[in-house]
N, C-alpha and C positions, 0 to 999 in steps of 0.2 A: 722492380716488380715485373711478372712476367707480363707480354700482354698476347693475345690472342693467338698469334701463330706459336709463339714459343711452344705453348699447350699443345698446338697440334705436332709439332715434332715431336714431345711426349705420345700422343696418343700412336704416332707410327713407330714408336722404338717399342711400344708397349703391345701392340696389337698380338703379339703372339700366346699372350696369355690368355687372351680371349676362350671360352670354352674348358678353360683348365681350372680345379680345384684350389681354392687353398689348404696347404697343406699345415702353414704354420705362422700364425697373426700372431705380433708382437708390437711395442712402442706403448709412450704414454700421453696417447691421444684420449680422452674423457669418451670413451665411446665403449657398448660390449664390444672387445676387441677378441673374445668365445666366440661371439656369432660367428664371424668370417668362416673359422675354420672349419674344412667339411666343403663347403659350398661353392659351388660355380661361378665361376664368371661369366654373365651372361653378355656384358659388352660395354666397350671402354670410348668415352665419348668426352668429346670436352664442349663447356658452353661459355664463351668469353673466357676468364681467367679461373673457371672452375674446370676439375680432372672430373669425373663420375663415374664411378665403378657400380656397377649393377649387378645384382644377384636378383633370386625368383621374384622378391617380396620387398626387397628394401633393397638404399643403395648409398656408396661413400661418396660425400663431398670432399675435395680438397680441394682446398685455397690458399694459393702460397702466398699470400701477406706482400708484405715487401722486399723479405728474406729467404723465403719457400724454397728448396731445391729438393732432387730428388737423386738418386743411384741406381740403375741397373744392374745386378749381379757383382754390387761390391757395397762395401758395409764401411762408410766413412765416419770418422774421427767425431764423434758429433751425436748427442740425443736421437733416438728414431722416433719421431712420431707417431709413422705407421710403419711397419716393414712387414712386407708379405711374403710367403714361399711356396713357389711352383713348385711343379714336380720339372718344369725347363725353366728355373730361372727365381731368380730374386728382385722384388720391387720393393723401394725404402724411401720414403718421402721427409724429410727435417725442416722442423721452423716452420710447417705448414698450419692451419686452420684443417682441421678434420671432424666433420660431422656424418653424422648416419640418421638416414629417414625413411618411415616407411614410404610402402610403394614404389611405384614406378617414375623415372624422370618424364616421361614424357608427357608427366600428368601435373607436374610445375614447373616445368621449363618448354619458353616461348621458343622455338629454334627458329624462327624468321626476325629473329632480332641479333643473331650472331654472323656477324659479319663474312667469320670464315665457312659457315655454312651454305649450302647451296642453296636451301629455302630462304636465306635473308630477302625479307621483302624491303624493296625501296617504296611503295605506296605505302607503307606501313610507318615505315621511318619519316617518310614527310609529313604524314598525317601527326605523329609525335612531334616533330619538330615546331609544326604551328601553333602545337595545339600547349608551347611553352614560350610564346614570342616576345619574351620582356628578359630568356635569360639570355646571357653572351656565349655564342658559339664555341668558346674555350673550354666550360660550362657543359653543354648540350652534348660535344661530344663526347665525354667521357661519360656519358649519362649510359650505365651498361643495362637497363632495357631498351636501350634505342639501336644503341652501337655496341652490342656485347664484344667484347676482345677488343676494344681500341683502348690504350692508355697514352701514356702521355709524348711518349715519342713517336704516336704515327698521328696523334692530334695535332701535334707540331707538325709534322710532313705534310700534311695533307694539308694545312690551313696555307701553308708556303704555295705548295702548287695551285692550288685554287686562285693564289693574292688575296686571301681575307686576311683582316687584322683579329686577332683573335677577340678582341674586347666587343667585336660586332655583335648587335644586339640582333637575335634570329630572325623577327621580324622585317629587318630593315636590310636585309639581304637579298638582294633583285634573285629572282626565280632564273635566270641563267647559271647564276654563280652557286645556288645553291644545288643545281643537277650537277656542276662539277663535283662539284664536294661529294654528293650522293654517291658517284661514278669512283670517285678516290677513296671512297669509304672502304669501297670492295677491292681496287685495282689493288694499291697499294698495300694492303695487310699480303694479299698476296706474294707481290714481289718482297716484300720484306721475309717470309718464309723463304723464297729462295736463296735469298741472299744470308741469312741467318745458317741455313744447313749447308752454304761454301764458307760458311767465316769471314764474309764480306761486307757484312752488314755495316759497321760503320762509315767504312767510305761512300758509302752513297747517300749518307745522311746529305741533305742541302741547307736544312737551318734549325734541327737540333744539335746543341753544344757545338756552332760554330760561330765564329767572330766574325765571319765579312758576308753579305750576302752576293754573291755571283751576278746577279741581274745586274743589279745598281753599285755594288763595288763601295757598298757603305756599310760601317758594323752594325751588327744584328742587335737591337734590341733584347735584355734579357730580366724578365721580367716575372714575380708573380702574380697568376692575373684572376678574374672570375672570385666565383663563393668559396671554390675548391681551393684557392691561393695555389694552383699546381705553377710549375714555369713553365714558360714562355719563352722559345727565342723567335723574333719576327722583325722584318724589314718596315720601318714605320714610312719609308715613303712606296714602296711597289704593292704593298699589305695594305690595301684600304679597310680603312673603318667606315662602317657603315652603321 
């Protein structure tokens, strides 16, 4: 499943259509896939792990599931859900969730909840966090109106660098540890983008889908954890539970 930055290196491979017409909508996404054509792109945004394409009046969701991929200017072996046509270029989305709504995004979509956005507010974010202090922080952050774009391997990262144990219940998390976490919430989706557009991103994992933890030189805990039963990898002695 993609998680937040992924989207945004979609959104810069895609920027150039911005301003440009569809010339020719196709795929068998449940949606008038008529409307598109003709219309402008007024501009290409993403919010957590949603793409949003925007015309004058209404705009396309896409949500790549857990299988979602897309194709720039090549047309792969494989269903199109949606596939659109520039007059510079071809966009083809597969295996994704595709919906069309009217109006404007910025009229149901919270952007200070998106982590890779510059409006993300952290007084915002703690004020949700308390205001849910019986779930376990495994839990909380995948909760995408809090932490829009984090999924499960930067929730892993981030609870490693903090030392939280993921089953930590929100409440019981001293107000130092949880400004780390705040602080990792933004850092890290960051560097993960960098790392993802040089092809490096695995190697800097420290304890998603790894067996030893480096601190303490003991194997990772691997585990389903929380409501969501998402995994888990976590050092159960340097990862306190709280």
């Amino acid at each position: 499943m993609p998680e937040g930055p992924t989207l945004s290196i979609l959104k810069q491979k895609t920027a150039h259509f911005e301003g440009h017409k569809v010339l020719k909508a196709t795929g068998n996404a449940k949606i008038d896939i008529d409307r598109l054509v003709g219309k402008k792109v007024v501009s290409l945004q993403t919010w957590g792990k949603h793409f949003l394409i925007s015309f004058d009046d209404f705009y396309v969701r896409v949500h790549f599931l857990m299988f979602g991929s897309y194709a720039i200017d090549e047309t792969r072996n494989a269903k199109i859900r949606l596939g659109l046509t520039f007059s510079n270029g071809v966009l083809n989305f597969y295996a994704s969730n595709v919906k069309l709504f009217e109006g404007k995004v910025e009229d149901d979509y919270d952007f200070s909840a998106d982590v890779m956005n510059p409006d993300w507010s952290e007084p915002k974010a703690r004020k949700k966090l308390n205001a849910i202090p019986d779930e376990m922080i495994c839990d909380t952050l995948l909760e995408q109106d809090i932490f829009s774009g984090i999924g499960n391997i930067i929730k892993t990262e981030i609870l490693y660098r903090a030392r939280i144990h993921p089953e930590s219940k929100t409440r019981e998390i001293p107000s130092a540890k949880k400004k780390i976490l705040l602080e990792q919430a933004v850092l890290y989706p960051q560097q993960f983008l960098d790392w993802k557009k040089k092809n490096e991103l695995k190697k800097h994992w420290e304890a998603y889908a790894q067996k030893t933890c480096k601190r303490c030189d003991l194997p990772f805990v691997k585990k389903e954890t929380g409501k969501k039963k998402r995994r888990s990898f976590f050092c159960a002695r340097c990862q306190v539970k709280y």
